[in-house]
Z-matrix of the N, CA and C atoms (Angstrom, degrees):
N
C 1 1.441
C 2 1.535 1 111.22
N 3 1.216 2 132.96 1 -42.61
C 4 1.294 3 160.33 2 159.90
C 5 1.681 4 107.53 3 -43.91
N 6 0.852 5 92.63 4 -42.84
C 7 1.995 6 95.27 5 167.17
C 8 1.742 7 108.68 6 -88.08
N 9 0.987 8 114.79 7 -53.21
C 10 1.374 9 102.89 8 -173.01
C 11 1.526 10 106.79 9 -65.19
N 12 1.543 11 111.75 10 -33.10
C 13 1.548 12 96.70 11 178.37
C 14 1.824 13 114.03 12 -64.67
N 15 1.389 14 101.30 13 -26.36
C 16 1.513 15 102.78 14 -177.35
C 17 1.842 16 122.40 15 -65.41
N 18 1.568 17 84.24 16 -38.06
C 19 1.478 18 86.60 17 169.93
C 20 1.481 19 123.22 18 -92.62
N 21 1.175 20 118.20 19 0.65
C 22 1.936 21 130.86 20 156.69
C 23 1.871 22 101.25 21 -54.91
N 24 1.628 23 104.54 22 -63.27
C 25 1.155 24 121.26 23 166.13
C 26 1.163 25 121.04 24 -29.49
N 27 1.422 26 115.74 25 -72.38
C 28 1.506 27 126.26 26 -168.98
C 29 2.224 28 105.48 27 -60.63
N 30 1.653 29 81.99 28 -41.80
C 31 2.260 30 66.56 29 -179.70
C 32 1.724 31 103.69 30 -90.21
N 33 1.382 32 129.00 31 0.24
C 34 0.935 33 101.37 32 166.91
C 35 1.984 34 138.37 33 -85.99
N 36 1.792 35 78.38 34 -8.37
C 37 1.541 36 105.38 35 174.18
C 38 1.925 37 103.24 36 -80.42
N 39 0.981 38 102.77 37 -25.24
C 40 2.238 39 116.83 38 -174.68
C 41 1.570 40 81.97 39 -71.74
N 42 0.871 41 115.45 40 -64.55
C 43 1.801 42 112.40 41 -166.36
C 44 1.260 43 110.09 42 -66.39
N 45 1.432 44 120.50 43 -64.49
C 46 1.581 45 109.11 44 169.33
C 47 1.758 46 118.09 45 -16.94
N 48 1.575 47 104.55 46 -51.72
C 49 1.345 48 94.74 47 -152.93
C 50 1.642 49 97.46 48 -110.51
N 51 1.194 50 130.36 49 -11.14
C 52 1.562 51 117.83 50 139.13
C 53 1.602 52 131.00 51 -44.48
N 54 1.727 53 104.16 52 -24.59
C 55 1.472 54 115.49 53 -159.61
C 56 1.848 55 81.12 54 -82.06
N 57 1.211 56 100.25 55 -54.73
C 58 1.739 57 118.78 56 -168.32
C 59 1.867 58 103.54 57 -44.76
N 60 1.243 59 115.64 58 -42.89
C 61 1.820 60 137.09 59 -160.90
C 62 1.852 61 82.43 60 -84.50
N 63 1.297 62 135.07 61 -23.64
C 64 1.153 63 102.15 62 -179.37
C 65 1.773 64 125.11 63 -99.09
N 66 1.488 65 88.73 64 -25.83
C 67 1.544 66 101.14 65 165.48
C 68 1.612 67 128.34 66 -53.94
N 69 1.091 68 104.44 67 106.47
C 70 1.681 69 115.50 68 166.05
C 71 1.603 70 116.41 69 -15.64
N 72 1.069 71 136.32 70 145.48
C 73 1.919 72 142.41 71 -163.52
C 74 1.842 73 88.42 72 -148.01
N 75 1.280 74 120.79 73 141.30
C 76 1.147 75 130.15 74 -179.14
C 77 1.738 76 99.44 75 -133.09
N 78 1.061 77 112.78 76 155.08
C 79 1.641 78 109.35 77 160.61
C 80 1.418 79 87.54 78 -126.82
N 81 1.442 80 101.18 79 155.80
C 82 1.363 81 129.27 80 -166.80
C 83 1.818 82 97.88 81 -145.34
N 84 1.517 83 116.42 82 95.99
C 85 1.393 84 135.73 83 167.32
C 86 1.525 85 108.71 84 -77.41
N 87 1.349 86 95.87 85 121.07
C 88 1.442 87 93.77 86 174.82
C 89 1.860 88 119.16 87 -127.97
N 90 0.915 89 135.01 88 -163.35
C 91 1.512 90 113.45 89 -173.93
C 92 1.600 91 105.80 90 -98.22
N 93 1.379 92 101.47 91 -1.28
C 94 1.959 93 101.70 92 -178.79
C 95 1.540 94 101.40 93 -113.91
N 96 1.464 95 104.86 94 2.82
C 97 1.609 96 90.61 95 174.01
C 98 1.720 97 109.71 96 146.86
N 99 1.209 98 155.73 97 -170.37
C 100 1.103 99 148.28 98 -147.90
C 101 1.837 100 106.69 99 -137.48
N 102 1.035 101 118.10 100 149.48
C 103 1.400 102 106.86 101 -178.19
C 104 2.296 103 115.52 102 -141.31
N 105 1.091 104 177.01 103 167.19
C 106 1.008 105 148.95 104 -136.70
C 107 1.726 106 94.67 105 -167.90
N 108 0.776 107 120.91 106 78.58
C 109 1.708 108 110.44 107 168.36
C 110 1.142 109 145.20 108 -91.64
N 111 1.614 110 138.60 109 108.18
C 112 1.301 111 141.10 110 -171.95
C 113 1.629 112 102.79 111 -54.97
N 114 1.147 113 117.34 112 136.10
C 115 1.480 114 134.93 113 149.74
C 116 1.441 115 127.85 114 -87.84
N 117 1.462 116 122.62 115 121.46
C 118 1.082 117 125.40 116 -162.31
C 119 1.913 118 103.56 117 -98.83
N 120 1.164 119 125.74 118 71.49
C 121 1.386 120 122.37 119 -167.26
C 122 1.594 121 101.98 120 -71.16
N 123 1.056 122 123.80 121 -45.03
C 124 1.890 123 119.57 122 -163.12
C 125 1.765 124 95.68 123 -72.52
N 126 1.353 125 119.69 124 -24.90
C 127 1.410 126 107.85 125 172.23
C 128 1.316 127 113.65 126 -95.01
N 129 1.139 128 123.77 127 -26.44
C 130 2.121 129 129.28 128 -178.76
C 131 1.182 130 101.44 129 -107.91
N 132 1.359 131 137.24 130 23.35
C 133 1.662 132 118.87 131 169.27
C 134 1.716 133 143.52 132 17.93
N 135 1.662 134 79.56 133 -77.54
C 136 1.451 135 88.18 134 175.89
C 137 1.737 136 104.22 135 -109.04
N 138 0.639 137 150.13 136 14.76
C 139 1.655 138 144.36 137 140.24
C 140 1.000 139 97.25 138 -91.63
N 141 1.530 140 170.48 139 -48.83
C 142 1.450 141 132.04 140 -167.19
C 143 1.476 142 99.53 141 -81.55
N 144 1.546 143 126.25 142 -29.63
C 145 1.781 144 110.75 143 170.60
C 146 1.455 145 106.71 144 -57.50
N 147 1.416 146 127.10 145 -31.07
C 148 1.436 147 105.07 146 166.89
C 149 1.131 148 139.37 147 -50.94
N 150 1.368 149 105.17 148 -47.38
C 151 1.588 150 129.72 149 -151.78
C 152 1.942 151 87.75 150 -93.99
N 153 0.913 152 156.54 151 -30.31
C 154 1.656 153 166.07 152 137.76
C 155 1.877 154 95.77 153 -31.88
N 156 1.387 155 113.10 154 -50.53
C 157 1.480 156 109.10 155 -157.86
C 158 1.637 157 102.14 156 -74.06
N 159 1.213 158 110.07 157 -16.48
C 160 2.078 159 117.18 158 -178.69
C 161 1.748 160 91.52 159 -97.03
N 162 1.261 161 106.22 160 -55.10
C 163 1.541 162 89.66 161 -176.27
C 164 1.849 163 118.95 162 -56.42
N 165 1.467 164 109.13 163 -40.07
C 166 1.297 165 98.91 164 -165.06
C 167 1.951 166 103.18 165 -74.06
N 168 1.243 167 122.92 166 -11.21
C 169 1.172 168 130.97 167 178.71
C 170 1.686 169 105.51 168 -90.40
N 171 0.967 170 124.38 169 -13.80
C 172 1.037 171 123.57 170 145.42
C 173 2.009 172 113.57 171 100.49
N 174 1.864 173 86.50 172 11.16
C 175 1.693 174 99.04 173 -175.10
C 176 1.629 175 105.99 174 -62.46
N 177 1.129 176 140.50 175 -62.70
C 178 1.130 177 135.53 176 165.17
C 179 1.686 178 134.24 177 3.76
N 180 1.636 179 77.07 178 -43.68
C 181 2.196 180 85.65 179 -167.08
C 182 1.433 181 95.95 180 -79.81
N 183 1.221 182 122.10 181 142.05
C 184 1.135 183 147.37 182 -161.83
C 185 1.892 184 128.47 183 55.87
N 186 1.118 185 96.46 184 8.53
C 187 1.608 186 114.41 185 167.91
C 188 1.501 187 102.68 186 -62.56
N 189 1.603 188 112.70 187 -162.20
C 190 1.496 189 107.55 188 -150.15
C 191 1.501 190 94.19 189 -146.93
N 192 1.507 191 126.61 190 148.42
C 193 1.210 192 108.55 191 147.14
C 194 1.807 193 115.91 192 -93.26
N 195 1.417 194 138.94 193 140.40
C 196 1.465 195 114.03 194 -141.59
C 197 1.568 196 84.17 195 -128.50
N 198 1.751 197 120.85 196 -42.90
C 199 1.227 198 113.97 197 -165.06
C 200 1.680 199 116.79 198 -117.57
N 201 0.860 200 130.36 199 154.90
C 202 1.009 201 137.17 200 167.99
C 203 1.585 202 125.73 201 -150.67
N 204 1.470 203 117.29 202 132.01
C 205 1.459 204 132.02 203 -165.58
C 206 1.365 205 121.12 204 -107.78
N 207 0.822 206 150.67 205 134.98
C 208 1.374 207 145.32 206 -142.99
C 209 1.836 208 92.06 207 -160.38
N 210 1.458 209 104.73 208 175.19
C 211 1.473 210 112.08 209 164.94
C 212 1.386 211 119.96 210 -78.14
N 213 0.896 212 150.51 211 -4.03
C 214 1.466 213 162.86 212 -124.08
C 215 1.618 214 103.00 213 -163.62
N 216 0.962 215 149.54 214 12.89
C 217 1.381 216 150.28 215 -159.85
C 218 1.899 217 120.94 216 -173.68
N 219 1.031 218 109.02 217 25.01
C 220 1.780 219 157.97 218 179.33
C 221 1.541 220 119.77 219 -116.44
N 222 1.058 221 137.24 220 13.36
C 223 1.442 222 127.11 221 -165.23
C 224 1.359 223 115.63 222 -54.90
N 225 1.536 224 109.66 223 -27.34
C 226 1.612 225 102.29 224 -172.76
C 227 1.711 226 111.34 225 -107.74
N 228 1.140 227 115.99 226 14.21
C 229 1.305 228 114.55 227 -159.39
C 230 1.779 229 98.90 228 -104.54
N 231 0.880 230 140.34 229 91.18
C 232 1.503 231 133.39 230 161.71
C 233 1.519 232 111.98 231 -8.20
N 234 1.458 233 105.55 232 -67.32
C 235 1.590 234 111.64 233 -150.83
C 236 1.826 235 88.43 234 -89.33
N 237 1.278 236 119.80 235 113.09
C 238 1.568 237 97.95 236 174.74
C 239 1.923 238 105.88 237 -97.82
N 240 1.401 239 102.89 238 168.85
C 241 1.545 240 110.17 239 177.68
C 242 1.303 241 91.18 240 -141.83
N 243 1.725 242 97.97 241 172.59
C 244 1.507 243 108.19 242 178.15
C 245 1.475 244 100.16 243 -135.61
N 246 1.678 245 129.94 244 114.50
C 247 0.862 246 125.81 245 -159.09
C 248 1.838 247 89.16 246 -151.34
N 249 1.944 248 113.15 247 160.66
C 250 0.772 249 122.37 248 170.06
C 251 1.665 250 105.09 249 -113.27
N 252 1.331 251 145.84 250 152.68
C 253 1.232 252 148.32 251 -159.41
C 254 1.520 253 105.25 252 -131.68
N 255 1.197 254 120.47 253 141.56
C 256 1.722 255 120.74 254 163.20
C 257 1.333 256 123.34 255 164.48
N 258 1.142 257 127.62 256 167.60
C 259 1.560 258 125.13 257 -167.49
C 260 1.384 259 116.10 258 105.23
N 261 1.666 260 114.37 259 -4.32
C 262 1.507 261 104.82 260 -169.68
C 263 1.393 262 102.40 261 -85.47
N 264 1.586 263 114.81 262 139.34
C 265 1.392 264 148.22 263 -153.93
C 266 1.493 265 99.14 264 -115.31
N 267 1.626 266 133.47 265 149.88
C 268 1.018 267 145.34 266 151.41
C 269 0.959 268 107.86 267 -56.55
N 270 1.725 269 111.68 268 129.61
C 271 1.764 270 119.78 269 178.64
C 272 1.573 271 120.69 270 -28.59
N 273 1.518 272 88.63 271 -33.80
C 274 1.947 273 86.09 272 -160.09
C 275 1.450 274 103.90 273 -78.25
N 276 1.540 275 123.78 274 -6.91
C 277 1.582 276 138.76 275 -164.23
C 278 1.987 277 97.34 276 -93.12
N 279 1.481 278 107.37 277 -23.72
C 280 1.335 279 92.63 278 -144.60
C 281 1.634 280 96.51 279 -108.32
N 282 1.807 281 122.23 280 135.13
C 283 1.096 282 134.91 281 177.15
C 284 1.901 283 115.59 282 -57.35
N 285 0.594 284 109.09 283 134.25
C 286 1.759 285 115.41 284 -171.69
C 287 1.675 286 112.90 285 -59.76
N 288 1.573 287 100.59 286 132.12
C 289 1.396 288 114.85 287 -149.21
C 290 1.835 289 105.78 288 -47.83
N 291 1.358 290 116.06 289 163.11
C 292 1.179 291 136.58 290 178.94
C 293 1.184 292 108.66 291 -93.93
N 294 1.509 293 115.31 292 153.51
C 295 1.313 294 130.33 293 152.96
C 296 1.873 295 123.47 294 -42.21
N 297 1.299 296 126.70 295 148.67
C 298 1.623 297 97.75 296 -175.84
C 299 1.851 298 89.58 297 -108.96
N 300 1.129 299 104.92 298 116.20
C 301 1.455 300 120.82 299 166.30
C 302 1.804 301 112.52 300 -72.84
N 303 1.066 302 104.68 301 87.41
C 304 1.674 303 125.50 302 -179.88
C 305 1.781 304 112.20 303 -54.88
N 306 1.641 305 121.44 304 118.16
C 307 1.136 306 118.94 305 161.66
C 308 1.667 307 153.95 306 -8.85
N 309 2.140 308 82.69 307 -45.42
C 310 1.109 309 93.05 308 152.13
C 311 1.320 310 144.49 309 -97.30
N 312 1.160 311 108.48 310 6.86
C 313 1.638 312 129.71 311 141.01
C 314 1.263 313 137.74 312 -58.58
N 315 1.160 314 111.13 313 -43.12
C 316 1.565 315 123.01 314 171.03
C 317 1.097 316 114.57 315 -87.63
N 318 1.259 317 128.18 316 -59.37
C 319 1.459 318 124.65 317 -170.97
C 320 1.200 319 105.84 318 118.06
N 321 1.494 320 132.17 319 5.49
C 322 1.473 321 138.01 320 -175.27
C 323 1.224 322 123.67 321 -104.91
N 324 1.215 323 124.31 322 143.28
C 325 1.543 324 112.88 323 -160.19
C 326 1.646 325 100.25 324 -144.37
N 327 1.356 326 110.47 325 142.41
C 328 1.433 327 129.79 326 -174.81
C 329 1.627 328 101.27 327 -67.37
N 330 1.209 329 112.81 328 105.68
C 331 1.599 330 133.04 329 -164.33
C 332 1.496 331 106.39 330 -127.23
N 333 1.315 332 116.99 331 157.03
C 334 1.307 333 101.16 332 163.29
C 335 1.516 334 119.04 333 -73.69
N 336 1.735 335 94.58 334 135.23
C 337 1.649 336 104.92 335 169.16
C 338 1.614 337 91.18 336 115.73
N 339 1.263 338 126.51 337 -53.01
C 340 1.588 339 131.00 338 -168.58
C 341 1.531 340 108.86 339 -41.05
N 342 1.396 341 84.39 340 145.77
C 343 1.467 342 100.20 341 176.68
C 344 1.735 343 131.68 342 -124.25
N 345 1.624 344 116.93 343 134.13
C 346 1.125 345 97.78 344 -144.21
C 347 1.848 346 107.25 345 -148.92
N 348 1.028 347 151.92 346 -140.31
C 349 1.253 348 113.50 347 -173.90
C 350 1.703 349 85.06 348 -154.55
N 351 1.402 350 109.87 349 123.91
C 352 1.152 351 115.17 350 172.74
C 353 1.907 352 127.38 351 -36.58
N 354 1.146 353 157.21 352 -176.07
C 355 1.441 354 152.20 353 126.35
C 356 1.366 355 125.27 354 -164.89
N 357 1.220 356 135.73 355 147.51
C 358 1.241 357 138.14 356 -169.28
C 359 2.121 358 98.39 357 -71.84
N 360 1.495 359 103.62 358 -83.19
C 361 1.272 360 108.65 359 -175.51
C 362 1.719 361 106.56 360 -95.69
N 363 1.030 362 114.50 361 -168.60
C 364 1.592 363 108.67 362 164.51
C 365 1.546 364 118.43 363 -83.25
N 366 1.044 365 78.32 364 168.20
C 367 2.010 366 83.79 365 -161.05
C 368 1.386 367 112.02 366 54.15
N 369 0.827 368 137.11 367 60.00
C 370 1.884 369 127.48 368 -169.73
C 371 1.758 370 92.01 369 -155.33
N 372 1.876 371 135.38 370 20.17
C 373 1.236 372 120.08 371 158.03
C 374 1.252 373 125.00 372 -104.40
N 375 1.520 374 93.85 373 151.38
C 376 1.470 375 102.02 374 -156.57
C 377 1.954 376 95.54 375 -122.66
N 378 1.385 377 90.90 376 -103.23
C 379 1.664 378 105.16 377 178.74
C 380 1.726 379 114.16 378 -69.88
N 381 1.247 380 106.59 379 -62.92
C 382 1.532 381 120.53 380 -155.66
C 383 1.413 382 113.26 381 -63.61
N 384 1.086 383 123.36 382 117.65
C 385 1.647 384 139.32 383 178.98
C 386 1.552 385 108.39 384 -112.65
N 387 1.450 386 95.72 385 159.81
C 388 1.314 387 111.02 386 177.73
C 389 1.844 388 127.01 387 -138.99
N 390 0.841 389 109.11 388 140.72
C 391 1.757 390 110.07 389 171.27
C 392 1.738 391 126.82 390 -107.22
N 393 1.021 392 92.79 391 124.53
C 394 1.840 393 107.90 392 -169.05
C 395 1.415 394 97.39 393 -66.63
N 396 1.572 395 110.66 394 134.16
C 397 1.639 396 114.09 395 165.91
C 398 1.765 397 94.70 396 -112.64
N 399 1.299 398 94.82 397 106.27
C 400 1.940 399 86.68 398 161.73
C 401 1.977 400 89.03 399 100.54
N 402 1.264 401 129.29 400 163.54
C 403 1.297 402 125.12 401 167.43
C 404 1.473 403 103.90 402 -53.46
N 405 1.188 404 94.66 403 -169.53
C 406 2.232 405 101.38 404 -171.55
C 407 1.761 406 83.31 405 -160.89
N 408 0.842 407 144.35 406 68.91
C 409 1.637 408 128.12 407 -171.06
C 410 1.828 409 105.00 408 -74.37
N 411 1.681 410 107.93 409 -25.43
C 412 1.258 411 115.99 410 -172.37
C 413 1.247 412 108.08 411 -90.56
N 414 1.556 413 132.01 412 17.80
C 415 1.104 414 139.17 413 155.33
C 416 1.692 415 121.84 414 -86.51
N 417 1.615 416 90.69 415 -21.69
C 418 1.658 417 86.85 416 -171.80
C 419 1.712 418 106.24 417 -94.44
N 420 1.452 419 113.92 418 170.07
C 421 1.516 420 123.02 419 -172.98
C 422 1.660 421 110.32 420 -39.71
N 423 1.385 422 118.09 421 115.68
C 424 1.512 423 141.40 422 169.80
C 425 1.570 424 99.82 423 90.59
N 426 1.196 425 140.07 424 3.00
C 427 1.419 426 136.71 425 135.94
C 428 1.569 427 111.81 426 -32.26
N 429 0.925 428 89.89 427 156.44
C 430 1.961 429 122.24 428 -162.64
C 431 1.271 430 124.11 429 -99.95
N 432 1.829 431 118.51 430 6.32
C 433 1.063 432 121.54 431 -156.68
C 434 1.861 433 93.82 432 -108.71
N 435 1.660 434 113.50 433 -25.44
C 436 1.967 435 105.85 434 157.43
C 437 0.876 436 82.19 435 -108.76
N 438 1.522 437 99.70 436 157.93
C 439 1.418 438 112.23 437 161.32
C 440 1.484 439 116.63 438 -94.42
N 441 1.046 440 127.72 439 56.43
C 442 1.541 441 141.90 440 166.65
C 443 1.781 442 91.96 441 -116.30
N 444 1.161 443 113.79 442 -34.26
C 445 1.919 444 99.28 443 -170.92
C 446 1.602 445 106.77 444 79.20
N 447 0.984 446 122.49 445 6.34
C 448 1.534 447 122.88 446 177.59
C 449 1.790 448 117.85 447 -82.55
N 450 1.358 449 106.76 448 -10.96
C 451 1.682 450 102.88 449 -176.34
C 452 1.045 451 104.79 450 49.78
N 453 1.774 452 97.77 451 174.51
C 454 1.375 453 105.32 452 -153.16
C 455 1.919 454 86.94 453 -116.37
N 456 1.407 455 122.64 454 -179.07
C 457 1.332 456 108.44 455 165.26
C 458 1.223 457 136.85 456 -85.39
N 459 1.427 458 137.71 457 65.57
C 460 1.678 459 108.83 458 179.36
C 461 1.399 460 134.63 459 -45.04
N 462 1.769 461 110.50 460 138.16
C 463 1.509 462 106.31 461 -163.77
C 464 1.677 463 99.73 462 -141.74
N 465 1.345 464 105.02 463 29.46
C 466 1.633 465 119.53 464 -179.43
C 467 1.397 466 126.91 465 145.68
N 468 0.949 467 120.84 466 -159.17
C 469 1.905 468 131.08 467 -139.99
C 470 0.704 469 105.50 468 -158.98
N 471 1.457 470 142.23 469 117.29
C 472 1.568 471 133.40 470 142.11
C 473 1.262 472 128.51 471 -54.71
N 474 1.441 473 133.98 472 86.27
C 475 1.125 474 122.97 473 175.90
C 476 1.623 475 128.33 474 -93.04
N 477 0.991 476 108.89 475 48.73
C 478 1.269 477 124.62 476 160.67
C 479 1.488 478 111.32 477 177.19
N 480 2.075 479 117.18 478 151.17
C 481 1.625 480 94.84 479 -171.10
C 482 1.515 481 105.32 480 105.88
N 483 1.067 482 126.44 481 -43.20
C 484 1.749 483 108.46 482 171.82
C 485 0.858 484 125.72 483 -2.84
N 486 1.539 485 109.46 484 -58.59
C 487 1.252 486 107.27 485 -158.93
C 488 1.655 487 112.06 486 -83.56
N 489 1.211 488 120.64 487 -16.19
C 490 1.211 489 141.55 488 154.85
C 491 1.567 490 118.73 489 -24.00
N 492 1.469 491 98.63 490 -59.90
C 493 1.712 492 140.16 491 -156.05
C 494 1.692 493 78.39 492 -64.93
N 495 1.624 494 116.48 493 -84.55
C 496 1.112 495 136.39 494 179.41
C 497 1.465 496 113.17 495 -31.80
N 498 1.332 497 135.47 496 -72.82
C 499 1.493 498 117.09 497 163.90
C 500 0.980 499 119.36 498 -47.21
N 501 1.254 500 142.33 499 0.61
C 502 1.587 501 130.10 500 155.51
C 503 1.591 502 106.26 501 -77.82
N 504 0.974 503 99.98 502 -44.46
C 505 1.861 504 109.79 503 -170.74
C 506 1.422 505 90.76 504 -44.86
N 507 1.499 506 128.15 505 -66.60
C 508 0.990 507 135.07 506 -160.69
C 509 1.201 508 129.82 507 -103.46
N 510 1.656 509 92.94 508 51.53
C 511 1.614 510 113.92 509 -172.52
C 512 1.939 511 91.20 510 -107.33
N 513 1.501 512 114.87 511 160.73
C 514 1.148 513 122.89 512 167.55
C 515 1.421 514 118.72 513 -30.04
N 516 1.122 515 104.07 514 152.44
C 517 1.736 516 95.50 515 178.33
C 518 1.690 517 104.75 516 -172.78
N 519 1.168 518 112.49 517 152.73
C 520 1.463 519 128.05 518 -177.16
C 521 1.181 520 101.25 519 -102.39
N 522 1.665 521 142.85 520 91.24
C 523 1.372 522 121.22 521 174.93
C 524 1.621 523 104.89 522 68.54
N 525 1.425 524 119.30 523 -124.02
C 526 1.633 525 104.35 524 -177.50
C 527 1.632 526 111.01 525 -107.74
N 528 1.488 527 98.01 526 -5.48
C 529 1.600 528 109.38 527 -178.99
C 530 1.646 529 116.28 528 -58.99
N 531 1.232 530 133.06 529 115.88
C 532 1.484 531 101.65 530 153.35
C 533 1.140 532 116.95 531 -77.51
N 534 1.527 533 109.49 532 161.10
C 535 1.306 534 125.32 533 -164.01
C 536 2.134 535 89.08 534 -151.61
N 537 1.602 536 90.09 535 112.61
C 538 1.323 537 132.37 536 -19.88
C 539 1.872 538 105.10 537 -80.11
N 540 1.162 539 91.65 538 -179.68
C 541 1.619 540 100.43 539 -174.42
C 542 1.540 541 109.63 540 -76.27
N 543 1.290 542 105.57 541 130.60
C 544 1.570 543 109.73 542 -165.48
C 545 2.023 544 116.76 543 -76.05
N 546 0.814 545 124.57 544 143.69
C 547 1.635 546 123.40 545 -173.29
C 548 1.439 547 122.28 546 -96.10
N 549 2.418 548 97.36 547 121.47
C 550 1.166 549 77.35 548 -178.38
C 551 1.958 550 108.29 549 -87.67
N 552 1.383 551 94.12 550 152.02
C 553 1.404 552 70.91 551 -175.34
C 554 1.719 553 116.12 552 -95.89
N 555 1.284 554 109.82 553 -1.10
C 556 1.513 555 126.05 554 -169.16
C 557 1.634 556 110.53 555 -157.21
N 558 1.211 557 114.16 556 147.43
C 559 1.407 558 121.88 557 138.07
C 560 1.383 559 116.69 558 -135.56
N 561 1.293 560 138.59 559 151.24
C 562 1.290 561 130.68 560 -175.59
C 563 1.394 562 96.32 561 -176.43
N 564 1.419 563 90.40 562 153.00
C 565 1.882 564 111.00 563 176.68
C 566 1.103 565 108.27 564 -61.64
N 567 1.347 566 128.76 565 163.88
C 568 1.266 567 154.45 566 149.41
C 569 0.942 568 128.86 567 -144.71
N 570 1.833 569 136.36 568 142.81
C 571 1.341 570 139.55 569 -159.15
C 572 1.401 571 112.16 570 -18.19
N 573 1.064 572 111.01 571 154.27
C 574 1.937 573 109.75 572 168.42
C 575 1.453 574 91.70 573 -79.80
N 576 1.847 575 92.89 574 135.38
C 577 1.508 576 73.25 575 160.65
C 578 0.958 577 98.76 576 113.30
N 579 1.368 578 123.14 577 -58.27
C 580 2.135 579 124.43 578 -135.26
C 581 1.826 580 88.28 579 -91.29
């Protein structure tokens, strides 16, 4: 029994990290430091083909990170989150809004590090993404943070760079604005995998 559980073990760790070797890796250069995020395409479909279709065109580079939310900078909001904001593009830059691919659809959940795409109503994202500091549970589908209960989409992870993420959080700021807004200077692929 002890062997078969070992070798259950052993291919379920082969798949894990075949599953991991096929997913897309981006680096994301920023002016305080560099950050690395897995893309989850077989679970976000059509939001990570979005969010790939600005990066591989290359709208991103020189965009901004602009907002950032913290506990302390929320006064009116009940449900607070801690999130970093950026990528939003001038209308005429930005590909026409997406479908909103719901949490409980995917299977993805606002975690720390995840990454996920800003929107006003549902279906209404376009450019603007965001990164979770700390879990966000009231970000994901029937969370409390819109009041529609629709969540927002997660479509990846930063796995490497936290700490990156975090000196932005706790960069100057006007209310949730930074001031000034920090530069990304790149995003771009890198090996699957690497």
């Amino acid at each position: 029994m002890k062997r078969i559980l070992s070798m259950l073990s052993i291919g379920l760790l082969a798949w894990i990290s075949a599953e991991a070797a096929q997913n897309p890796r981006l680096l994301i250069k920023t002016e305080l430091g560099d950050m690395t995020v897995e893309i989850f395409e077989r679970q976000a479909p059509v939001t990570s083909a979005n969010f790939l279709k600005y990066v591989d065109h290359k709208l991103y580079d020189g965009s901004v990170f602009h907002r950032t939310v913290t506990m302390d900078n929320q006064p009116k909001n009940e449900i607070k989150i801690e999130v970093i904001q950026g990528g939003q593009l001038p209308q005429e830059k930005e590909f026409p809004p997406i479908p909103l691919e719901r949490t409980k659809e995917t299977g993805l959940r606002h975690i720390d590090g995840a990454i996920s795409m800003a929107r006003g109503g549902p279906d209404t994202a376009t450019s603007s993404f965001f990164i979770c500091i700390g879990d966000q549970p009231e970000l994901d589908f029937g969370g409390r943070r819109n009041k529609d209960g629709q969540g927002f989409a997660a479509f990846g992870k930063v796995v490497a760079g936290m700490d990156v993420v975090k000196k932005i959080q706790q960069s100057p700021k006007e209310n949730q604005d930074l001031k000034p807004p920090l530069k990304i200077i790149s995003i771009t692929r890198i090996a699957k995998g690497a």
